[in-house]
C-alpha positions as semicolon CSV with decimal commas, in nm:
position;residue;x (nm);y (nm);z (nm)
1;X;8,116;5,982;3,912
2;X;8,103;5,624;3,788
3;X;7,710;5,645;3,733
4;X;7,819;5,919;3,441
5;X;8,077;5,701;3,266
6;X;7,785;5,401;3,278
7;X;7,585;5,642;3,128
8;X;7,788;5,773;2,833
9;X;7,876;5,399;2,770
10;X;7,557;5,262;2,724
11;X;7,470;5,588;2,559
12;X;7,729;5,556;2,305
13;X;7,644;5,144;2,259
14;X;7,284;5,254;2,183
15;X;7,382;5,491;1,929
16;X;7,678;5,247;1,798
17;X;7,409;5,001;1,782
18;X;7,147;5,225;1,581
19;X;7,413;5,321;1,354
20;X;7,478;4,956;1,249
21;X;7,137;4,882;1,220
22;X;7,072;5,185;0,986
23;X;7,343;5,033;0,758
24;X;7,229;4,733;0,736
25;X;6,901;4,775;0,745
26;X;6,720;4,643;0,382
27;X;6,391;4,855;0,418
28;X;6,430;5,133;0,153
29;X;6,265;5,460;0,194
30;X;6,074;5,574;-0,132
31;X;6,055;5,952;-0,199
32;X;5,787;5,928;-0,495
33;X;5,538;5,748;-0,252
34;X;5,408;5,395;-0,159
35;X;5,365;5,178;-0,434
36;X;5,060;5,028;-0,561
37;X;5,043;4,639;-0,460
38;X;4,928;4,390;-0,740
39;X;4,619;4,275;-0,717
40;X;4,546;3,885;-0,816
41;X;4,301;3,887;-1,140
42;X;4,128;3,566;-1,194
43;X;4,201;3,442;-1,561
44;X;3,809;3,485;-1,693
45;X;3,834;3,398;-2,075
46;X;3,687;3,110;-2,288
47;X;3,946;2,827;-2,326
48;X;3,911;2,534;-2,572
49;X;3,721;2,292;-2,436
50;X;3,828;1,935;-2,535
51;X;3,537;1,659;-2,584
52;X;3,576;1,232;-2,543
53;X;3,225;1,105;-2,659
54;X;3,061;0,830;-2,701
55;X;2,713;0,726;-2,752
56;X;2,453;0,475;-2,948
57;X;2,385;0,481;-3,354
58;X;2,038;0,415;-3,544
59;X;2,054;0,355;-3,886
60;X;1,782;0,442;-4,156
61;X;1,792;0,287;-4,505
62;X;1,568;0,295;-4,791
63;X;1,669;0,192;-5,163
64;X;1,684;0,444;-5,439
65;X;1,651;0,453;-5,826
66;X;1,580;0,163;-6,087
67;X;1,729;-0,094;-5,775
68;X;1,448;-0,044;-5,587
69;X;1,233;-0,244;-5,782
70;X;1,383;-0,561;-5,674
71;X;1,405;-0,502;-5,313
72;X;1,236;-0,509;-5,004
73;X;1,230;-0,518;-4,654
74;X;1,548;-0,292;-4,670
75;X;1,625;-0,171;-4,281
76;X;1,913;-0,018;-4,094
77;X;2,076;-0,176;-3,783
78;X;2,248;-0,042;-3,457
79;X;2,589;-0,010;-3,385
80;X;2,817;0,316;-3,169
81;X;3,008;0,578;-3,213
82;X;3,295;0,732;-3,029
83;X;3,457;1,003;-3,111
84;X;3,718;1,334;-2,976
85;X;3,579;1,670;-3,023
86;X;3,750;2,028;-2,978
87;X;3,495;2,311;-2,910
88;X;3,652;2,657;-2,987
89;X;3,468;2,956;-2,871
90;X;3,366;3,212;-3,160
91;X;3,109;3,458;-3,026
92;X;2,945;3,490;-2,666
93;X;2,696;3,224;-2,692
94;X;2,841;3,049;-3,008
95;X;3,101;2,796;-3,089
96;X;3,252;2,606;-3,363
97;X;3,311;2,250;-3,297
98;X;3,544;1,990;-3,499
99;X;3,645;1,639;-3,436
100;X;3,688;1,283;-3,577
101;X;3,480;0,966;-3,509
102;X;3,497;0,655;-3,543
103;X;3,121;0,500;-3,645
104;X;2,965;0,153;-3,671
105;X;2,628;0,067;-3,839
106;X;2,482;-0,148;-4,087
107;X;2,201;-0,269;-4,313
108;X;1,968;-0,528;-4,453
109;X;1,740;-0,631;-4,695
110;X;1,574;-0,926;-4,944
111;X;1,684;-0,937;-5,297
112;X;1,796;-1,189;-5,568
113;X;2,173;-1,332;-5,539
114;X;2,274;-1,416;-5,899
115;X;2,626;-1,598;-5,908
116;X;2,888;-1,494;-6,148
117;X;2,779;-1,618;-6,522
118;X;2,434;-1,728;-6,383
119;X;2,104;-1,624;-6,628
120;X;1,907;-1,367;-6,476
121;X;1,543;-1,469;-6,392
122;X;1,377;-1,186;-6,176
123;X;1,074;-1,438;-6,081
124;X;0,982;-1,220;-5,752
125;X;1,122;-1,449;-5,562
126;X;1,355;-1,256;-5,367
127;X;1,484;-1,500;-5,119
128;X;1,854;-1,418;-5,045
129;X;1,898;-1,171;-4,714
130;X;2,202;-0,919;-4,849
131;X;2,363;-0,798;-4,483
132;X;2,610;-0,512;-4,424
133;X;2,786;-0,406;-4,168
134;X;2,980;-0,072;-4,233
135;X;3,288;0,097;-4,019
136;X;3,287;0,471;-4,102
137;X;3,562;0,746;-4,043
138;X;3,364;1,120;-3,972
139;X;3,501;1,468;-3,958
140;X;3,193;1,682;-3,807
141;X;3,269;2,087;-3,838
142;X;2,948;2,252;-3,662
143;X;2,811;2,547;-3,539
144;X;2,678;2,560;-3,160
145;X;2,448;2,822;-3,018
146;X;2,276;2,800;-2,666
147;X;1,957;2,846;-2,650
148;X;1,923;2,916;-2,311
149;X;2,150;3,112;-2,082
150;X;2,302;2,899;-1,831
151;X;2,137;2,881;-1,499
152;X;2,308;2,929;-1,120
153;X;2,399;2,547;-1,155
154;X;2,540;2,623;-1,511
155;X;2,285;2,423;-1,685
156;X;2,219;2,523;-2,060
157;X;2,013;2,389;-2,380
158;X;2,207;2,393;-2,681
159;X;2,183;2,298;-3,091
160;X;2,451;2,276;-3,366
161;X;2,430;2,204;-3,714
162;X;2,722;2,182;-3,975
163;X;2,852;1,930;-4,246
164;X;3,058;1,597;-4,205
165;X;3,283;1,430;-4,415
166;X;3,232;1,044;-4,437
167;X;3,461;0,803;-4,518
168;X;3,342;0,397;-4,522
169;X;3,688;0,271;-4,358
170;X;3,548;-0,098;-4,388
171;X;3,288;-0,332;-4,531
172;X;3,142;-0,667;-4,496
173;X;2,865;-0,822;-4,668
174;X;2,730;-1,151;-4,664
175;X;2,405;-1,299;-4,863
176;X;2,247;-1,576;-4,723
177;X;1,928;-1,830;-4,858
178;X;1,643;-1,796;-4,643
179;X;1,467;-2,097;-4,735
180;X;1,860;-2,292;-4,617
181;X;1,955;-2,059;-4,350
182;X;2,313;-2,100;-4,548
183;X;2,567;-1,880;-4,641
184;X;2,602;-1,814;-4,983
185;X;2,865;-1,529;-5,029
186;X;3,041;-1,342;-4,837
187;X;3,270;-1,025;-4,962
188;X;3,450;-0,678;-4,833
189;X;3,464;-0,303;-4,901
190;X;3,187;-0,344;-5,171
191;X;3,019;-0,016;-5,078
192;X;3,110;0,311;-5,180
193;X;2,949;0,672;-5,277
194;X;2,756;0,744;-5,591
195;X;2,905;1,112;-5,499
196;X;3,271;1,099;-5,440
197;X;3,411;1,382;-5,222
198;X;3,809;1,288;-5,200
199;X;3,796;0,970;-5,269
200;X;3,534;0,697;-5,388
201;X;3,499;0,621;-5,013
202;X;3,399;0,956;-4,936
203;X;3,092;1,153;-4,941
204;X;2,940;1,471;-4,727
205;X;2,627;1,439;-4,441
206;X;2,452;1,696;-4,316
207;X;2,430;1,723;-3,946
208;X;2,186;1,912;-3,698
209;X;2,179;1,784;-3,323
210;X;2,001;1,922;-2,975
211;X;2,164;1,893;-2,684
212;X;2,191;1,945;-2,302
213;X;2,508;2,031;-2,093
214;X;2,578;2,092;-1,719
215;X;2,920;2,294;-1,633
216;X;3,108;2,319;-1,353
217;X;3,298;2,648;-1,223
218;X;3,623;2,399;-1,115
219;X;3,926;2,449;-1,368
220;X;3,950;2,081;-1,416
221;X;3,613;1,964;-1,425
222;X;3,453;2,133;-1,710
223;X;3,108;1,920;-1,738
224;X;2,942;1,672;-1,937
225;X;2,671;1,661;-2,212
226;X;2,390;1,480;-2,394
227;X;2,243;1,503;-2,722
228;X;2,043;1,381;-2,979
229;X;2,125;1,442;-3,392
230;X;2,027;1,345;-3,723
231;X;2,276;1,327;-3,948
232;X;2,136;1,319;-4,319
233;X;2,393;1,166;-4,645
234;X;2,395;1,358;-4,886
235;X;2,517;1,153;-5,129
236;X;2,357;0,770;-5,206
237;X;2,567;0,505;-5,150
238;X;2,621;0,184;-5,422
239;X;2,656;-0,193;-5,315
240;X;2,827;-0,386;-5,566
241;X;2,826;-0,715;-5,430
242;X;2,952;-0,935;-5,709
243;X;2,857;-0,710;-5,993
244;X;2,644;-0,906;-6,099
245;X;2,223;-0,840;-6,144
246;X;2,061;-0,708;-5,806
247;X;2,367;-0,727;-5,687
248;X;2,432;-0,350;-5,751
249;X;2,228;-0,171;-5,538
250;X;2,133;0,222;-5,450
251;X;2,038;0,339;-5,110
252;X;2,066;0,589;-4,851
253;X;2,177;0,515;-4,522
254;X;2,086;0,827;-4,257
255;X;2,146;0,788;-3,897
256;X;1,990;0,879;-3,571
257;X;2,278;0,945;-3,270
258;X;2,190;0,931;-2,936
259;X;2,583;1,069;-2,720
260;X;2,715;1,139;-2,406
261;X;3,040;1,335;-2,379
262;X;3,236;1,460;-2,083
263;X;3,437;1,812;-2,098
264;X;3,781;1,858;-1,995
């Protein structure tokens, strides 16, 4: 009978064995049914879209008031801007956008130079070049709307408009004789706004720009733009110069921005 006692041996290892298993075992039976597995939802909301810009300025000048009549050939310059922008989403196609900047640009134009304690003699011979080069502080807050929906490649047309506070940060102006070519004065911070908002530095623009962007659907690469605005002062500023005859001079100085900016 040996073939029995084989079998109850290994029948009683198998159920030994089963028995261990069982209590060990970590699978856990569930009596209110199979749970339901998570599924993986792709985060689809509008973040905040951070801007670096930078991009090329155009200045327009023209005098203003009684000082005009003893100028001429008043023009703006060139200079850049560069600036960090946030864009916050507001409405489906909408945002609001606020930064800082840092801007360059300048002026120039023909006038008289009268010296400290000098007799005036306005003989229409105005033969000194007055030249300014101005380093501005701006705080844009504008409105952007596409107005186009973007395409498969995520292409869109866009336009904003707001305010902007300026502040002149820095000044330098220098006079020189064109019949010499010499320098005759030089001098800084001698402009400021006939306006004040804040401070005496300070004054408010009105901004409207159109623009074109290209997205990308990759997390970290959120797309680049270009765009082209006109920002309007709405205040006139005042050169002092040396206080002293057509040396105090009112103007406006508006500005055309050409800007590329990358997304992040």
């Amino acid at each position: 009978m040996p073939f029995r006692k084989h079998s109850l041996l290994i029948l009683l290892s198998v159920t030994l064995s089963y028995v261990a298993y069982s209590q060990t075992s970590t699978y856990l039976y569930h009596t209110e049914g199979v749970p339901t597995p998570k599924i993986f939802k792709q985060n689809l909301g509008r973040p905040w879209k951070t801007t670096i810009e930078g991009g090329m300025v155009f200045s327009f000048a023209s005098p203003t008031g009684y000082t005009a009549n003893y100028i001429n050939s008043m023009s703006g310059g060139t200079g850049y801007i560069l600036g960090l922008t946030e864009e916050i989403p507001i409405q489906k196609q909408a945002y609001l956008q606020i930064g800082i900047q840092i801007l360059s640009e300048g002026l120039s134009f023909n006038s008289y130079f009268f010296a400290p304690e000098y007799s005036f003699l306005y003989n229409g011979n105005e033969t000194y070049n007055h030249s300014i080069s101005m380093n501005e502080i701006q705080v844009p807050l504008l409105y952007k709307f596409l107005l186009s929906k973007p395409d498969g490649k995520l292409r869109s047309i866009y336009a904003s408009f707001g305010g902007k506070f300026r502040y002149i940060s820095y000044t330098t102006s220098t006079v020189t004789d064109n019949n010499t070519g010499f320098l005759i004065w030089e001098q800084q911070k001698d402009v400021i706004s006939l306006n004040k908002l804040f401070s005496s530095y300070g004054s408010p623009i009105f901004e409207v720009s159109l623009g074109y962007q290209r997205g990308v659907k990759k997390k970290r690469k959120r797309g680049w733009y270009m765009n082209l605005e006109y920002n309007y002062g709405l205040s006139p500023l005042v050169y002092t110069g040396d206080n002293a005859g057509s040396n105090y001079v009112l103007f406006h100085l508006n500005t055309v921005i050409f800007k590329i900016g990358k997304q992040f």
